[in-house]
C-alpha positions, 0 to 999 in steps of 0.5 A: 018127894023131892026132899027124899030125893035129895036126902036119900038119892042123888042131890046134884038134880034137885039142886040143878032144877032149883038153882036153873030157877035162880039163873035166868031171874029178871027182877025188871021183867018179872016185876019186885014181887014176883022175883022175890018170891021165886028167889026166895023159894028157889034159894031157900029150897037148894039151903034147905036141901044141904045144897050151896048157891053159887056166887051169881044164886047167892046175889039173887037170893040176897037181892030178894031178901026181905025178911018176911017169907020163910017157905021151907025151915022146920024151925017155928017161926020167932015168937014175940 
């Protein structure tokens, strides 16, 4: 739903509610894991969606990055 929502309607709200999701984000309060995990989907979900990250998002999401976890791409994973 959110996906239409974003392609079809009006994509300023499902790339607000995402992006309220990276802002507050305390990698020492939550704990390594838990941070990674909601940048990762936050961030993937506002790239996925056409949206951009703003510069302090941007540092959040690089800041989560391992390189392992991909939520939302169509793409299939690498084969190899």
């Amino acid at each position: 739903m959110l996906r239409h929502e974003a392609m079809y309607s009006d994509s300023e709200p499902v790339w607000r509610h995402f992006g309220q999701a990276l802002d507050p984000l305390d990698a020492e309060a939550l704990g390594v894991a838990q941070f990674q995990d909601i940048a990762l989907r936050a961030g993937q979900a506002i790239l996925y969606l056409q949206g951009e990250l703003s510069p302090s998002q941007l540092a959040v999401f690089q800041m989560a990055q391992n390189g392992s976890r991909n939520f939302l791409w169509d793409d299939p994973p690498p084969s190899g």
